[in-house]
C-alpha positions in Angstrom: -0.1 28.0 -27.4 -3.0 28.5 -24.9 -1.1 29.0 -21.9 2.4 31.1 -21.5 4.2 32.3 -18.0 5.4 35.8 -18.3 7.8 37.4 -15.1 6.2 34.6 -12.9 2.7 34.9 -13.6 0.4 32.2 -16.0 -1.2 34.0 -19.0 -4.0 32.9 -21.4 -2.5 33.3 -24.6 -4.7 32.3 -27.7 -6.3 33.9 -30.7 -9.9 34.9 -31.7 -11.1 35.5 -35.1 -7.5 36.2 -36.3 -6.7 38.4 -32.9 -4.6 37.4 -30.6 -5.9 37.8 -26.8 -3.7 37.7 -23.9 -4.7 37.8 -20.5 -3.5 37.0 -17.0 -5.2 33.8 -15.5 -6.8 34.3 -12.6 -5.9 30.7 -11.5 -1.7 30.7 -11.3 -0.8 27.6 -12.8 -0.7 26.1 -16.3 -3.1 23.7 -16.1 -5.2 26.5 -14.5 -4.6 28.9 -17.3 -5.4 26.5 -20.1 -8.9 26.1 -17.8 -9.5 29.9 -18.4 -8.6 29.7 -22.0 -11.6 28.0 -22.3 -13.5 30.1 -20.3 -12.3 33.5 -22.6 -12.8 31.8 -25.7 -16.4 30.4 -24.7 -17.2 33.8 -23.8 -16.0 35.7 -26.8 -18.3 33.0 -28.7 -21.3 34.6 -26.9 -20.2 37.9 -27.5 -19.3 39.0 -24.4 -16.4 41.0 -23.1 -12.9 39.7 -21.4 -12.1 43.2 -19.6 -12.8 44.6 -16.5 -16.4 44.1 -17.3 -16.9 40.7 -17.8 -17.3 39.8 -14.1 -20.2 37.1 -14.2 -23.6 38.1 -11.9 -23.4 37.4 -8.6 -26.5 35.9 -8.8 -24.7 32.7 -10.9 -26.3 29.5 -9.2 -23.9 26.7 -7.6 -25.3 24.3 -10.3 -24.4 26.3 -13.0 -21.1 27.4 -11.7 -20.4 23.6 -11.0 -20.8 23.0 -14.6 -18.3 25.4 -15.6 -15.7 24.0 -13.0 -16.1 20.2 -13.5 -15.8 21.2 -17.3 -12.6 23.6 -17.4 -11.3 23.0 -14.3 -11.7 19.0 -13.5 -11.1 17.6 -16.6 -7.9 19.4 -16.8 -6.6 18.5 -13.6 -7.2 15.3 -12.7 -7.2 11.8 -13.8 -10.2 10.2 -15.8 -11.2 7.8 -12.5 -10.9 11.1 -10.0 -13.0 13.3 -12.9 -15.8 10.5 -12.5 -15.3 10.3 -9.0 -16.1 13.8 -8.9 -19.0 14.6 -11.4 -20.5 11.5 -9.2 -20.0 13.4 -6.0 -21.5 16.9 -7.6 -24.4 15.3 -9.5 -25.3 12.3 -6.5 -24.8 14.7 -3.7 -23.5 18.6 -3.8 -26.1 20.0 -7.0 -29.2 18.3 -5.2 -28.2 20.6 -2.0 -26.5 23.2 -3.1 -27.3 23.8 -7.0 -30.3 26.0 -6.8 -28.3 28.2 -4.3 -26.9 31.4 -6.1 -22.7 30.8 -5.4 -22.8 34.1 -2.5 -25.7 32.3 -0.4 -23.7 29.3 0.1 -22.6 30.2 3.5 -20.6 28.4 6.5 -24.3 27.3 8.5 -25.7 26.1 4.7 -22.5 23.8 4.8 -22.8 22.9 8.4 -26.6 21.5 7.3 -25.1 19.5 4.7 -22.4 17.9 6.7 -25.1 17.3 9.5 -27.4 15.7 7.2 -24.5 13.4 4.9 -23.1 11.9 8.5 -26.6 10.2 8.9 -25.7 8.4 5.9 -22.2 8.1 5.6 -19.0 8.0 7.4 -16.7 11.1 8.3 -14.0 10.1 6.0 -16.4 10.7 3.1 -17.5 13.3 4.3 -14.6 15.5 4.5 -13.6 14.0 0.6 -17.3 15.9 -0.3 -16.3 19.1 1.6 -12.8 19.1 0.3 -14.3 19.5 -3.7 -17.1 21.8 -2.3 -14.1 24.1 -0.7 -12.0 23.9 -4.2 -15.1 24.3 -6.2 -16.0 27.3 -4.3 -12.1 28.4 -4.4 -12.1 28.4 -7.8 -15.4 30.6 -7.9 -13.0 33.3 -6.3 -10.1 33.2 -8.5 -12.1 33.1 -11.2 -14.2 36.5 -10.3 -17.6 34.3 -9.8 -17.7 35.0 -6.4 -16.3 38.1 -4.0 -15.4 36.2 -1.1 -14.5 32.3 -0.2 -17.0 31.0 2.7 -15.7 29.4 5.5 -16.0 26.0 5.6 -14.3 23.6 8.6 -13.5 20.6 7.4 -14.8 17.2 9.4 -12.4 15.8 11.3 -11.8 12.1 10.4 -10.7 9.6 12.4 -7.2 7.8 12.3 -7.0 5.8 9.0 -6.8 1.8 9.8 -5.8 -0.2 7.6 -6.4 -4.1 6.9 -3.7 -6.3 6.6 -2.6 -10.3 6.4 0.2 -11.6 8.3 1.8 -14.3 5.8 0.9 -16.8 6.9 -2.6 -16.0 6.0 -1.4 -14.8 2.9 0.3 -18.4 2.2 -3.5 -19.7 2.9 -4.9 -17.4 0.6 -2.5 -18.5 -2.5 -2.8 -22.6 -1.4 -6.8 -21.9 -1.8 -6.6 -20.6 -5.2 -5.1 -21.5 -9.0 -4.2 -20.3 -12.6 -4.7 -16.7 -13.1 -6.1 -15.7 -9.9 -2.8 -17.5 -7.6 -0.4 -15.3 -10.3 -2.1 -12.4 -9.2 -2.5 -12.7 -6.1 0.8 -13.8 -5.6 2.1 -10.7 -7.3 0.4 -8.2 -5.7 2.2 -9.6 -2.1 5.1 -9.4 -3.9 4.8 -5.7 -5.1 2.3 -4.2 -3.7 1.0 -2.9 -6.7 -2.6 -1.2 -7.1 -5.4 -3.0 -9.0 -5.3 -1.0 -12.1 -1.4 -1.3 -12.4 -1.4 -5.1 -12.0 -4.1 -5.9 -14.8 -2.3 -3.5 -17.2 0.9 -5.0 -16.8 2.8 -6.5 -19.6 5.3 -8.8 -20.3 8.1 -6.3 -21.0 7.7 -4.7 -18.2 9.4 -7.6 -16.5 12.9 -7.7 -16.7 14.2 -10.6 -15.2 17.8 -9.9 -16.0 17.7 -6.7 -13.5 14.8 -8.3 -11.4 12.6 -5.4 -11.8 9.1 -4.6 -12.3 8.5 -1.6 -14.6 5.5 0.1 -13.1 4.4 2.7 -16.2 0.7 2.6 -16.1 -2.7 1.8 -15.2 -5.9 0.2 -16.5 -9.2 3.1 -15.3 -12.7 2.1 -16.0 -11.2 0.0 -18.9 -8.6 1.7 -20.7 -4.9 2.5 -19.9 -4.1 5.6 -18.6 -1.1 6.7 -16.5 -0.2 5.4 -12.8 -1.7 7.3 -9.8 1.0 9.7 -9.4 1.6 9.9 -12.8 5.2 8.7 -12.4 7.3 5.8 -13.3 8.3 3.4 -10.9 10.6 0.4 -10.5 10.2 -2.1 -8.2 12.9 -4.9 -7.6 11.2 -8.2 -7.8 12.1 -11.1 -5.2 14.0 -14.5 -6.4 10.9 -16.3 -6.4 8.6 -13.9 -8.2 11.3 -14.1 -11.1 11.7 -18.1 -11.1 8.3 -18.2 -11.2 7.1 -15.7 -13.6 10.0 -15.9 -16.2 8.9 -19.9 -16.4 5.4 -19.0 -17.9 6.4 -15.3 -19.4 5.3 -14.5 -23.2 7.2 -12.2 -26.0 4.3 -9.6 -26.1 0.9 -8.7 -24.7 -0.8 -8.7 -21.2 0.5 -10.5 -18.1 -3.4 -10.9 -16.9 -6.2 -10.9 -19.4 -9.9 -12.6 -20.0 -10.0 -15.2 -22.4 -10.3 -12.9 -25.0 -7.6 -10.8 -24.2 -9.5 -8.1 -22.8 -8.5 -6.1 -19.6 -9.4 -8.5 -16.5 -12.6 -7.6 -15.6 -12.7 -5.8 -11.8 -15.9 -7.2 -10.3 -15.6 -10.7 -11.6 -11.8 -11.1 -10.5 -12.8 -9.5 -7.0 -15.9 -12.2 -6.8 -13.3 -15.4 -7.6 -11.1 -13.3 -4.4 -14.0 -13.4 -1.8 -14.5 -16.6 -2.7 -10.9 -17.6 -1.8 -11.1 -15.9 1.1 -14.0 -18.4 2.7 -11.8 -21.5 1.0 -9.1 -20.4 3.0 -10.9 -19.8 6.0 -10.3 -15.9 6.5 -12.2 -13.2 6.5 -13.0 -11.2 3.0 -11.1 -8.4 1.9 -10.5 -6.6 -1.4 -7.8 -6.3 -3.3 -6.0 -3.2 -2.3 -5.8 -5.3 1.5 -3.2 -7.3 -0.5 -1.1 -4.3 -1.3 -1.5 -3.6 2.7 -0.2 -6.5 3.7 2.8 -5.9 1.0 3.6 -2.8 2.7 2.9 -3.8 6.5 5.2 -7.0 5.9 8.5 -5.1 5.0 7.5 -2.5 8.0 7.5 -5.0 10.2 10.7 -6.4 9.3 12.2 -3.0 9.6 11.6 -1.3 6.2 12.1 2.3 5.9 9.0 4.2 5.5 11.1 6.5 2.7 11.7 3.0 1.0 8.1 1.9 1.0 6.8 5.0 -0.2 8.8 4.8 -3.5 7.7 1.2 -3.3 4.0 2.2 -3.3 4.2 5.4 -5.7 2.7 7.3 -2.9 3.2 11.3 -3.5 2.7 12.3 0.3 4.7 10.2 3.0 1.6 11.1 5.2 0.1 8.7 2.8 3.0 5.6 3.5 2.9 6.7 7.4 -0.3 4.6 8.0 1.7 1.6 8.9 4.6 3.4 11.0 2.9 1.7 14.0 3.6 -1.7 12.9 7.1 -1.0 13.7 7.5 -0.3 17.4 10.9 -1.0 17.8 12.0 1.9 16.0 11.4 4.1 18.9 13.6 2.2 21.3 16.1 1.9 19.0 15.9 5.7 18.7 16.2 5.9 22.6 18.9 3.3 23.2 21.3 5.5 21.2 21.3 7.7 24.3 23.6 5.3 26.3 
């Protein structure tokens, strides 16, 4: 067992040429102490101490610290997609700016000239998603004795998230301009609001027409199934008419949405066959997560609760599901008029 919590604390807890080693994590969780674990025993491999003495050099550079991290720490933690998102990030944009650096040089007006030279090329949002793995990157440094003290970094400050939507009648352009798989998917994702990935891994048990539910389980990332987002199970109640029309052309077994040869639907050339239907319906192009949008912005206008929608979605942070509280002004003089 390579991880054990003893009066509150996360241990390493493993065993080395026959000896058992157990040592307190520097990083207080499970996940994290399963990350050191691999750490200790990499380290014992090389023939170096655990103890007191087995701080790394200060002079360890960013790049080679960065290694370390996306190895033991990332790919622990996260999600395949979010591990690729982030070994793009470090290898595209951090390591060419920072990985030379030795970790303790890395200071606050080093990150100011990165964040001053990325916002001539991109927009603040992304920015702050760089600087946020950056901060936990160099966090982890810290815990993890590589580095005496954390920098201090100031996050960019993004603007208010829009979001883009279709009011239904546009949506009722968008399935009259389009057939066979593409309408059923369409179609579907208004109905739900389900994320890309969830739709095309969907299955035909997952229906259950009975209940009218939707069982939302997993997720199809850079083509194979993995869990949902959140990592939780969801159900969503399906509507009258995504039942009578789905349990009309549903099978015993397999996927819901597949290419010809049953493989996963392929992203790009399903979101081509979408901008296309956009122009034949005479609207402006979108992507597909603007469909799950326009689920969400539909039942906030009609008076949804934001608690509601959130389970809806799978969000794990309301602050998430509160980007479409302004479609529903009313609330507030609801709110007031109970004063009366």
């Amino acid at each position: 067992m390579p991880a054990r919590k003893i009066n509150n604390s996360w241990y390493c807890d493993t065993y080395f040429n026959g000896k058992r080693i157990r040592i307190k994590s520097p990083h207080d969780t499970r996940n994290g102490a399963i990350a050191y674990e691999r750490i200790v025993i990499e380290r014992l491999m090389d023939g170096k101490p655990i103890k007191a003495d087995n701080r790394p050099t200060k002079e360890t550079t960013f790049q080679e610290f960065a290694k370390t991290w996306l190895d033991n720490y990332v790919k622990a933690n996260n999600r395949l997609s979010e591990i690729t998102r982030k070994e793009s990030v470090f290898n595209c944009n951090l390591l060419p700016f920072f990985g030379s650096l030795p970790l303790k040089e890395i200071t606050n007006r080093k990150v100011e000239e990165y964040k001053a030279m990325r916002l001539n090329k991109i927009c603040v949002k992304t920015l702050k998603n760089e600087v946020s793995m950056l901060r936990t990157c160099l966090s982890t440094a810290v815990e993890w004795e590589y580095l005496d003290t954390m920098p201090s970094i100031k996050m960019p400050k993004a603007p208010e998230t829009s979001i883009n939507w279709l009011p239904e009648n546009d949506c009722d352009k968008l399935l009259q301009a389009t057939d066979g798989m593409l309408h059923d998917m369409i179609f579907l994702a208004i109905k739900t609001g389900l994320r890309f990935g969830e739709l095309i891994a969907l299955e035909w048990p997952d229906f259950n027409f009975d209940n009218k539910t939707l069982t939302i389980n997993k997720s199809i990332v850079l083509n194979e199934r993995n869990t949902t987002k959140s990592g939780k199970v969801r159900y969503i109640p399906l509507t009258a008419s995504v039942c009578d029309y789905f349990s009309i052309i549903k099978q015993n077994s397999g996927l819901v949405f597949h290419e010809p040869n049953g493989d996963f639907v392929h992203q790009k050339r399903i979101c081509y066959h979408l901008e296309q239907a956009y122009k034949k319906a005479g609207l402006a192009p979108h992507g597909w997560h603007t469909l799950r949008h326009s689920f969400a912005s539909h039942l906030v206008s009609k008076g949804a609760s934001i608690l509601a929608i959130k389970e809806l979605l799978g969000h794990s942070d309301i602050k998430t599901t509160l980007v479409y509280a302004h479609l529903a002004p009313s609330i507030t003089t609801s709110t007031i008029a109970l004063l009366t």
